[in-house]
KETOR-767126 format. One record per residue (C-alpha): chain; residue number from 1; residue in three letters; x, y, z. Coordinates in nm, 3 decimals. Layout:
{cadena = A | num = NUM | residuo = ALA | x = X | y = Y | z = Z}
...
//
This chain:
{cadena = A | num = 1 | residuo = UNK | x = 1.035 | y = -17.970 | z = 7.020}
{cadena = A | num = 2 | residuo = UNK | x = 1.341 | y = -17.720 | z = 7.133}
{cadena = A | num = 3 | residuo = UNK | x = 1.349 | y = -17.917 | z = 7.449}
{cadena = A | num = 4 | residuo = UNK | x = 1.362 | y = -18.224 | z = 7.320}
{cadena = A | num = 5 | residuo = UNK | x = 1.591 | y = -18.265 | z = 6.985}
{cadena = A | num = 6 | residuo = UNK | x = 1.557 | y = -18.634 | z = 6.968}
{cadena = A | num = 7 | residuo = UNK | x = 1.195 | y = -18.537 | z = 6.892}
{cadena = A | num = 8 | residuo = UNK | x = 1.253 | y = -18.283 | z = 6.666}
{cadena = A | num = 9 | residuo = UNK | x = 1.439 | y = -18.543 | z = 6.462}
{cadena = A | num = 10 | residuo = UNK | x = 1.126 | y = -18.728 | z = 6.470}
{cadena = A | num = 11 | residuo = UNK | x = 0.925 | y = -18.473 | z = 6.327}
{cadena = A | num = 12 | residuo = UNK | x = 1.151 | y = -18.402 | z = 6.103}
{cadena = A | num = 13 | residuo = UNK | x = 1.159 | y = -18.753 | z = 5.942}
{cadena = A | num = 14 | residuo = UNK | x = 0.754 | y = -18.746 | z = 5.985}
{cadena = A | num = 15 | residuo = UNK | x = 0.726 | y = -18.507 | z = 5.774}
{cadena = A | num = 16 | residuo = UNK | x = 0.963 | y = -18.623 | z = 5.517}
{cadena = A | num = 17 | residuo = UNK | x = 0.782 | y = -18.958 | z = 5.477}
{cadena = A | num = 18 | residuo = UNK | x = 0.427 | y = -18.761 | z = 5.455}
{cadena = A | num = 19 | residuo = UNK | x = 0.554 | y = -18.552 | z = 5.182}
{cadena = A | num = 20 | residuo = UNK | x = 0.719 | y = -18.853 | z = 5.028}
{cadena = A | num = 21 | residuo = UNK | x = 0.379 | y = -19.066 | z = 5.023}
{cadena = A | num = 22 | residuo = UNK | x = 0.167 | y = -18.833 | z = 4.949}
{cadena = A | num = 23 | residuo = UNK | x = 0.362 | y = -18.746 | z = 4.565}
{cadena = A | num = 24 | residuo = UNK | x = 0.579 | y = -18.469 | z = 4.626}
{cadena = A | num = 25 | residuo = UNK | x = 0.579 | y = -18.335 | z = 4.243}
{cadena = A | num = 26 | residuo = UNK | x = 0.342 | y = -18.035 | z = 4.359}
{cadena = A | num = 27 | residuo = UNK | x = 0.511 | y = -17.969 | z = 4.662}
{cadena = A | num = 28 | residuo = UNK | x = 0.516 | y = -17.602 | z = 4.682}
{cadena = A | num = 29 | residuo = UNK | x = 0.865 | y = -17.432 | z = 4.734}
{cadena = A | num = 30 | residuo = UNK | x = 0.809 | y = -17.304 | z = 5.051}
{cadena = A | num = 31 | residuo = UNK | x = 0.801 | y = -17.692 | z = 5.168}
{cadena = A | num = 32 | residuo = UNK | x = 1.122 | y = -17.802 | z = 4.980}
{cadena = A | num = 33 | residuo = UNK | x = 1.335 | y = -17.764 | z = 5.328}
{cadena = A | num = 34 | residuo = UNK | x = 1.165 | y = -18.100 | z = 5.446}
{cadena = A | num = 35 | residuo = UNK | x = 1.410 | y = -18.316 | z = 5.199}
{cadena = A | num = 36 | residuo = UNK | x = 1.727 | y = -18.145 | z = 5.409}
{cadena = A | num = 37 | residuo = UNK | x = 1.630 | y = -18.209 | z = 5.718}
{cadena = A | num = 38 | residuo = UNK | x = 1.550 | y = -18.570 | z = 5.715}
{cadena = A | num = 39 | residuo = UNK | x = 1.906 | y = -18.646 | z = 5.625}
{cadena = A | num = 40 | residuo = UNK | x = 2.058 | y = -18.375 | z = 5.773}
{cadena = A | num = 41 | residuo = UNK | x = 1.963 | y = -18.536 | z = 6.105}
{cadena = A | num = 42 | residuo = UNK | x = 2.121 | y = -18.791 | z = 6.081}
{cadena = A | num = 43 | residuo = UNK | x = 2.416 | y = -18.705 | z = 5.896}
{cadena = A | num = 44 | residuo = UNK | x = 2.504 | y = -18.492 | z = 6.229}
{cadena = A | num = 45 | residuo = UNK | x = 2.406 | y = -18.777 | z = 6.436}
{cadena = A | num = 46 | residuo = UNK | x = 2.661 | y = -19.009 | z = 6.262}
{cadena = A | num = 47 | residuo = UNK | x = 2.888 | y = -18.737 | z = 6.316}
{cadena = A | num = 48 | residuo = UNK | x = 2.950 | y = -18.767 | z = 5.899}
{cadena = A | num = 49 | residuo = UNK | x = 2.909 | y = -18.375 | z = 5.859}
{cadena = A | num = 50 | residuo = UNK | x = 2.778 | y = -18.096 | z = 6.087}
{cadena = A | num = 51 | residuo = UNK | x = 2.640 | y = -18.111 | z = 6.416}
{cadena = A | num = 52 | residuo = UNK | x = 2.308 | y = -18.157 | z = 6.588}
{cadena = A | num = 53 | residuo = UNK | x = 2.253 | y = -17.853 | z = 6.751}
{cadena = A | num = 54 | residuo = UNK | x = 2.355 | y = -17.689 | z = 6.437}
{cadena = A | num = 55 | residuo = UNK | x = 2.105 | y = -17.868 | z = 6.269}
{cadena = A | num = 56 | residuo = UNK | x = 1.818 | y = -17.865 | z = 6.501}
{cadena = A | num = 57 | residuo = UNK | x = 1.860 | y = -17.450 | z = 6.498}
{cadena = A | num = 58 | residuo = UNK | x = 1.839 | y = -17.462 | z = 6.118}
{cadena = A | num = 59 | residuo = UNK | x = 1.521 | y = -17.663 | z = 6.143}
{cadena = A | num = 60 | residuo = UNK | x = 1.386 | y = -17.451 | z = 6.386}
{cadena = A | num = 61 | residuo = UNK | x = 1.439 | y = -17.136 | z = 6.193}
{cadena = A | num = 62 | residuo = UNK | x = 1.247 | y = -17.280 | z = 5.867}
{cadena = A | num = 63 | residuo = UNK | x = 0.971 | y = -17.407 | z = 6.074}
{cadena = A | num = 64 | residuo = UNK | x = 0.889 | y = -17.089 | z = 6.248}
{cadena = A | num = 65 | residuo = UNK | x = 0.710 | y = -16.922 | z = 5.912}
{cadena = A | num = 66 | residuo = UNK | x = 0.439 | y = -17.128 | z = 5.980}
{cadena = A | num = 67 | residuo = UNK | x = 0.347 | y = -17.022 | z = 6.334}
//
């Protein structure tokens, strides 16, 4: 995924639409992160506010408490 941001974007929206489908109301807090990134993405991809790399850091960082 760090090689390949495109795919982290990807995952990012995966992940959204699992949560999203599957009822979200229990979600537990440690999880709420995967609402930001979905749009986040591609809010830095439109260039509308902040930037990609930015972005795909951020994601990084919140997905490395579950290694």
């Amino acid at each position: 995924m760090v090689s390949n941001p495109v795919q982290a974007e990807h995952v990012a929206k995966l992940l959204y639409m699992i949560v999203v489908s599957s009822g979200y109301e229990n979600l537990p807090e440690d999880l709420n992160f995967i609402f930001h990134f979905e749009d986040a993405f591609y809010l830095a991809s439109d260039h509308t506010y902040g930037n990609p790399e930015s972005v795909l850091q951020e994601f990084i960082q919140e997905l490395k408490v579950f290694k």
